[in-house]
C-alpha positions in Angstrom: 100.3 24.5 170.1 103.1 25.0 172.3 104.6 28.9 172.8 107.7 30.5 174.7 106.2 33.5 176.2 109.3 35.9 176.0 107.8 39.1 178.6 109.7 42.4 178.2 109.4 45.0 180.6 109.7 48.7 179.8 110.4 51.7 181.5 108.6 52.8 184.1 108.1 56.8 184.2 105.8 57.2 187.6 108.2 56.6 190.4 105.1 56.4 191.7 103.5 52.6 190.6 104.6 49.5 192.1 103.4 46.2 190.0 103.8 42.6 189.2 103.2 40.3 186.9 101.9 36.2 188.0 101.1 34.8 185.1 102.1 34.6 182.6 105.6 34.2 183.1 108.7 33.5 180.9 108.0 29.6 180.6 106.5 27.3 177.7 102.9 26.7 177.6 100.5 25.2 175.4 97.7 27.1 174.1 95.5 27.5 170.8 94.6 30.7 169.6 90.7 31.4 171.1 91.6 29.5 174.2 91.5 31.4 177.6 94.1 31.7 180.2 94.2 33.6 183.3 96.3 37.1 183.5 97.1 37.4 187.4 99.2 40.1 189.0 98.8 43.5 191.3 99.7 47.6 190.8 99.3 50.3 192.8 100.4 53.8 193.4 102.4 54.9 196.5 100.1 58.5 196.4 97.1 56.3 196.6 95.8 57.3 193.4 93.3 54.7 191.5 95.7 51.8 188.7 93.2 50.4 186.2 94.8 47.7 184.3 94.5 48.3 180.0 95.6 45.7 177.7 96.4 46.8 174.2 93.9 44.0 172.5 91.3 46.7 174.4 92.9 49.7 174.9 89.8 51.2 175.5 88.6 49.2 178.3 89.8 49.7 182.0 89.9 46.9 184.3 89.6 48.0 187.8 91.4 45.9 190.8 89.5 43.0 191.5 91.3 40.5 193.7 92.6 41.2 197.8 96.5 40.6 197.9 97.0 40.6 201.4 100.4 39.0 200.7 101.1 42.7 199.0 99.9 44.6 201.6 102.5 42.0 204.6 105.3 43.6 202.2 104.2 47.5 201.2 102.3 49.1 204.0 100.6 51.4 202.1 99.4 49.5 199.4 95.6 49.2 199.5 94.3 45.5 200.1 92.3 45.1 196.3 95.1 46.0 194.3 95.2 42.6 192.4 93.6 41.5 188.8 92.1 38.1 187.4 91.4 38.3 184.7 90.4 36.3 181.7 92.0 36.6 178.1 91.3 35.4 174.7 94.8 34.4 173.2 95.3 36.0 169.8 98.7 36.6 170.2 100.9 39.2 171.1 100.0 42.0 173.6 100.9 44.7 176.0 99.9 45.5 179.1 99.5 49.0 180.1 99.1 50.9 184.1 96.1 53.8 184.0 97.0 56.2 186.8 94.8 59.4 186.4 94.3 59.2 182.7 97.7 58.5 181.7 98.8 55.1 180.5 101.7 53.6 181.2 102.6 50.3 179.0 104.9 48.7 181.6 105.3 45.5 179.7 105.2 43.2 176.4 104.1 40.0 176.0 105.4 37.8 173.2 104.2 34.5 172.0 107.0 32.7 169.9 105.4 29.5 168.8 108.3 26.5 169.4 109.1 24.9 166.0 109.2 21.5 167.7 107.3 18.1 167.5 107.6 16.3 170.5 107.7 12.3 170.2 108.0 9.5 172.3 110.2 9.1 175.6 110.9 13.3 175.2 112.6 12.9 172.0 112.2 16.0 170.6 112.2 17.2 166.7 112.3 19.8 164.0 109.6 21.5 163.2 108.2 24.5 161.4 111.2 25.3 159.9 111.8 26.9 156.6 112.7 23.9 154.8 109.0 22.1 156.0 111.1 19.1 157.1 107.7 17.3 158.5 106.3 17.3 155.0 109.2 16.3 153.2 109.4 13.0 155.9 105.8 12.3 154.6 106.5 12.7 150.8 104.5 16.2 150.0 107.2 18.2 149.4 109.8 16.7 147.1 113.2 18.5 145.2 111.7 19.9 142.4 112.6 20.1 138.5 114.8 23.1 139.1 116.6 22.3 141.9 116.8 18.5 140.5 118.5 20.2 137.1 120.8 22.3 139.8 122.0 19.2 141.2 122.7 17.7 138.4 125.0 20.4 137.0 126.9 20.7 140.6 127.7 16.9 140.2 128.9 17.5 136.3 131.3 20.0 137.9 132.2 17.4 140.6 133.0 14.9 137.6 135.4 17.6 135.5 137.0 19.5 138.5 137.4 16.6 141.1 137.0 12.7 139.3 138.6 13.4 136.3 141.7 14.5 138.5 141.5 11.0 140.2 140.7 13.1 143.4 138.5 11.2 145.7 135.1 13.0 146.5 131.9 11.5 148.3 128.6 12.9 149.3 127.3 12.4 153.0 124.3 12.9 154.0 123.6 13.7 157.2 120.2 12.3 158.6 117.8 14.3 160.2 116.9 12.5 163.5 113.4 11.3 162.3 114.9 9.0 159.8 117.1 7.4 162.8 114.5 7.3 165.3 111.1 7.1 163.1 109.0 4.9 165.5 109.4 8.1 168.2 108.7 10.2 165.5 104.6 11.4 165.2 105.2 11.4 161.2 104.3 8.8 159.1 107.1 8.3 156.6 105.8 8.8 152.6 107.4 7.4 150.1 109.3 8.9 148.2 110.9 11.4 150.2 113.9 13.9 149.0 116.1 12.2 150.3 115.3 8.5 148.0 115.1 11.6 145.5 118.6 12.5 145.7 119.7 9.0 146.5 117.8 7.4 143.0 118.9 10.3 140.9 122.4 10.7 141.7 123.6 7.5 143.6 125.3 6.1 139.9 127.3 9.4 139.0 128.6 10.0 142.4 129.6 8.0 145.8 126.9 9.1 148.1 127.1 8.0 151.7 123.9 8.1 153.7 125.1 6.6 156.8 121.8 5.1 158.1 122.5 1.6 159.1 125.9 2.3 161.6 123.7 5.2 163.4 120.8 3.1 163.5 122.5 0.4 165.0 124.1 2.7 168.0 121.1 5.4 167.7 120.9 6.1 171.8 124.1 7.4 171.7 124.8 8.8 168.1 121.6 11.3 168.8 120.5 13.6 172.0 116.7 14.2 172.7 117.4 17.5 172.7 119.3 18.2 170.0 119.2 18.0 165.8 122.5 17.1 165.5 124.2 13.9 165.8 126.6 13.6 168.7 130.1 13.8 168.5 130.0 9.6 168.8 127.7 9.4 166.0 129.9 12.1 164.5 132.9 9.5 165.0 131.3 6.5 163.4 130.5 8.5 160.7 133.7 9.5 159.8 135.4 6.3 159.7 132.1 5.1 157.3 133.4 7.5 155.1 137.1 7.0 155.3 136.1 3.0 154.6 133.9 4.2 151.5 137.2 6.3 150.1 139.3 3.3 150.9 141.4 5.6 153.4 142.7 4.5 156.4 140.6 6.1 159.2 143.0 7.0 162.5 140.6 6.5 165.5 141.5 9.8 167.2 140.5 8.0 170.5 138.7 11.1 172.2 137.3 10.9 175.5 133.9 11.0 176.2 132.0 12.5 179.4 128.6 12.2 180.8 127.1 15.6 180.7 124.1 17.9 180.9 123.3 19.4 177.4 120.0 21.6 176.7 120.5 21.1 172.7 119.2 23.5 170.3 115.8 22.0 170.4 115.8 22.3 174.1 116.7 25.6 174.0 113.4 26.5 172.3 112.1 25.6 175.6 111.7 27.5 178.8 112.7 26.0 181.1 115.2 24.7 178.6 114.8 20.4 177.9 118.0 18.7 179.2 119.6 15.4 179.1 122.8 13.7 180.2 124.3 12.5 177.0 127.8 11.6 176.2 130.0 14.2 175.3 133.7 14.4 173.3 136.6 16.1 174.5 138.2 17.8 171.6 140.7 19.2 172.6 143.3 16.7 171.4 142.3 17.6 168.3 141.7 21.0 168.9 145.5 22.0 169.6 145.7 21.2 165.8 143.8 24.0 164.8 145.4 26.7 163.0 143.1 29.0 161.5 139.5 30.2 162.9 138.2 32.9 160.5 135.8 33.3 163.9 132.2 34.1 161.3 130.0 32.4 163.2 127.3 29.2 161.8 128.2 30.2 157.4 131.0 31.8 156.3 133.3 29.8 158.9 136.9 28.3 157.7 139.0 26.3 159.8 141.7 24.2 159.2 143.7 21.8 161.6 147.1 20.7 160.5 148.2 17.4 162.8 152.2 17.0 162.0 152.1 13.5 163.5 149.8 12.1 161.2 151.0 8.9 159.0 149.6 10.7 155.8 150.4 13.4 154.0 146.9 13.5 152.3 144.7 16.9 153.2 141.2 16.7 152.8 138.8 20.0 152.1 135.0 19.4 154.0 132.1 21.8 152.6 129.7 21.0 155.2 126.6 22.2 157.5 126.4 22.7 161.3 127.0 18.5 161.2 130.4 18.7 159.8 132.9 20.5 162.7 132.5 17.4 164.8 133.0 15.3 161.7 136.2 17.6 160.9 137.3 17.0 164.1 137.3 13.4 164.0 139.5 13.2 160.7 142.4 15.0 162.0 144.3 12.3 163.1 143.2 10.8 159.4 144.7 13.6 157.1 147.9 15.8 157.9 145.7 18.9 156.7 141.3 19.1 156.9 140.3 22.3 155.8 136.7 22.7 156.9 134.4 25.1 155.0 131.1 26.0 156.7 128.8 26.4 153.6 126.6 23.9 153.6 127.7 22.0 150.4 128.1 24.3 148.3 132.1 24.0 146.5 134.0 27.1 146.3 136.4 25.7 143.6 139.3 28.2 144.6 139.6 26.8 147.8 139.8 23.1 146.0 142.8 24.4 143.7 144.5 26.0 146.1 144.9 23.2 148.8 144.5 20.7 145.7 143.6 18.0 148.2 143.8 14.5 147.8 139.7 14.0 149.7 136.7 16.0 149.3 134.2 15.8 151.0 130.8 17.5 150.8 128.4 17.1 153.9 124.4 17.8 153.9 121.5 16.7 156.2 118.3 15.8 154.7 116.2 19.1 155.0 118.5 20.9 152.8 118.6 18.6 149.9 115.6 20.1 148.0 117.7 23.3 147.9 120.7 23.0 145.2 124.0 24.5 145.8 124.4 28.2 143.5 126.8 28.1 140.6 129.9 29.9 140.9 129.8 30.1 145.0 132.3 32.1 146.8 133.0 31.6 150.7 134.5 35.3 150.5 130.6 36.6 149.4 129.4 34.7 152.2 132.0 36.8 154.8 131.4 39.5 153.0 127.7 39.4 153.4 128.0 38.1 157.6 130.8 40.8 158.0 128.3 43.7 156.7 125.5 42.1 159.6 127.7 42.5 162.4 128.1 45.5 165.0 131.3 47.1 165.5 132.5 45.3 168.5 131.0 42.0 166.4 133.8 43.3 164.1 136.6 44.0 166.4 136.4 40.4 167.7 136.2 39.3 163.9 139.7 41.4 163.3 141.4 39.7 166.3 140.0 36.1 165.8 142.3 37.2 162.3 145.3 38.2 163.4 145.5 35.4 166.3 145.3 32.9 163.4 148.4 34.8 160.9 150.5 32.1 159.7 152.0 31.5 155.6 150.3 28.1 155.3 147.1 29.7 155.6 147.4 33.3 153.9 145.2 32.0 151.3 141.8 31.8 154.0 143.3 35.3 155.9 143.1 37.2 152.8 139.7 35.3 151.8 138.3 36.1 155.0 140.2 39.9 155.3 139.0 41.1 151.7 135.8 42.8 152.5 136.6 46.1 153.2 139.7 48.5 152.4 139.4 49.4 155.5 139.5 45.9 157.0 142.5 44.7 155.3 144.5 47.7 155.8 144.2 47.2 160.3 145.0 43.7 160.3 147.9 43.8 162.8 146.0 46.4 164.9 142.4 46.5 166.2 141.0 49.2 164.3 
């Protein structure tokens, strides 16, 4: 079991002790709980007085200096030569380790153990795991969508048929593959059958155009997915988007963005310290990104942009309820449709949103881990500010207000006064940092 040991040091009252820590240090290891490993450091007090080392597993216990640092003693003079510990533990988790000096403990630092929810494969391709949604078992086939959420579903696609069909809008369903489907023989998981995803797929394929892109990521898979990362890239993001535009029988505008060879650390590297890195190819957005015309700035759920691109061909608009794989999908349709207004909610419709822009495509984006989990009748992007906007600090909130009033314009008043109406108090200070 692999863990990032996150060490936190406190306070130190007695001007008096002078300590440090060897190991362990702020890094990834691998350990099982029972396992040993060595605690190594040094203390001691500048009036000479005795430092016993207590551990809060055995607070009890005192562990007296055992070990000559005479690489301690080249630096502080007066520090007596035994002032080091070795030390054996037991891991069990969590601990603290405290500084006796004459009776009185001192806990100068905390030790945390955060297990890394990550499978590593072949060649350092890295994956989800542990998460909430138990991805690995639902790639093996022993979790599946159950009758409820199976029932869910298939009232969010009867409200798709009456509110989005039967208007001869266009609508399709994209799936958005978790990197073990696209790179299963580096994955350590052996693939059941079925999974949630032939689920959804069997179930719903005949009342609704579902688009799981498989075969075109597949086919470019080294570049459409980082190691280090759940996400697809923003190339795999492109070829995506122009699947989908084909499947809609719209005509995709390659927004031609340049791409860069860069270091990334991913969100699965991150889990890591030192953090995992690769040099992947990387999009320039910023064509598309002088489109944009309204960042509600709610970070991850609850976010609403929208880019309007004049020099499109099309007058068509297209509204995107997506996941943390749509923004780069977004991006790459907005030299497609004059108007994409992207709604960070996974794909859960908020059907104001839909009548107000009354747009010609929508689009509702998903990966694979989230499928056993039907979108909630009745959803309402403004609950979801509502309930970030409560979560943040005050200076979280100030930034909030400004990302607002940077973004005032009439063609989006609808998503101002979405994202303002939480508070009296909030929407009576736009104009002025409250």
């Amino acid at each position: 079991m692999k863990y990032t040991v996150n060490i936190v040091r406190h306070e130190v009252k007695s001007q008096k002790i002078k300590y440090a820590i060897d190991f362990p240090i702020a890094e990834t290891i691998e350990i099982n709980r029972g396992f040993f490993f060595e605690f190594k450091g040094w203390a001691f007090s500048l009036d000479l007085r005795e430092v016993n080392f207590v551990f809060s597993f055995s607070a009890g216990a005192k562990i007296k200096p055992n070990v000559n640092r005479h690489d301690v003693v080249r630096v502080f003079n007066d520090a007596p030569l035994l002032c080091g510990i070795s030390h054996l533990i037991s891991f069990n988790g969590d601990f603290k380790l405290g500084l006796d000096l004459g009776g009185n403990i001192e806990w100068v630092a905390s030790f945390n153990f955060i297990p890394v929810k990550v499978i590593e494969g072949r060649e350092g391709y890295l994956f989800l795991d542990k998460d909430s949604n138990h991805s690995t078992d639902q790639y093996s086939g022993k979790k599946l969508i159950d009758r409820q959420n199976i029932n869910a579903w298939s009232n969010y696609f009867s409200e798709v048929e009456k509110k989005i069909i039967a208007k001869n809008k266009k609508f399709a369903f994209v799936i958005a593959p978790g990197k073990e489907y696209i790179f299963p023989d580096f994955y350590p998981v052996q693939r059941g059958m079925p999974t949630p995803v032939d689920q959804f797929i069997s179930l719903f394929s005949e009342r609704t155009k579902i688009i799981a892109p498989w075969s075109v990521l597949m086919e470019q898979r080294n570049f459409s997915y980082s190691k280090t990362d759940t996400h697809w890239t923003g190339y795999g993001a492109g070829l995506v988007a122009e699947v989908v535009c084909k499947e809609l029988g719209v005509n995709y505008v390659d927004p031609k963005f340049k791409y860069v060879l860069s270091k990334r650390t991913g969100d699965l590297g991150a889990k890591f310290i030192p953090h995992r890195t690769e040099f992947c190819l990387s999009a320039d957005y910023s064509q598309a990104l002088k489109y944009l015309t309204f960042d509600n700035g709610v970070p991850v759920r609850g976010n609403i942009l929208v880019l309007s691109n004049p020099n499109t061909a099309s007058d068509r608009a297209c509204v995107i309820f997506g996941d943390s794989f749509s923004r780069a999908f977004a991006l790459h349709l907005s030299f497609t449709f004059k108007r994409v207004v992207l709604i960070f909610s996974g794909a859960d419709i908020d059907w104001g949103i839909v009548d107000n822009e009354d747009p010609e495509v929508v689009i509702a984006e998903l990966t694979t881990r989230f499928l056993i989990c039907a979108p909630k009748a009745g959803f309402s992007i403004s609950q979801e500010i509502k309930r970030k906007y409560k979560a943040m600090s005050s200076g979280e909130k100030n930034k909030f207000k400004e990302k607002l009033n940077k973004f005032k314009s009439i063609e989006n008043d609808y998503y101002q006064r979405v994202s303002s109406d939480l508070t009296d108090d909030l929407s009576s200070c736009l104009g002025e940092i409250c």
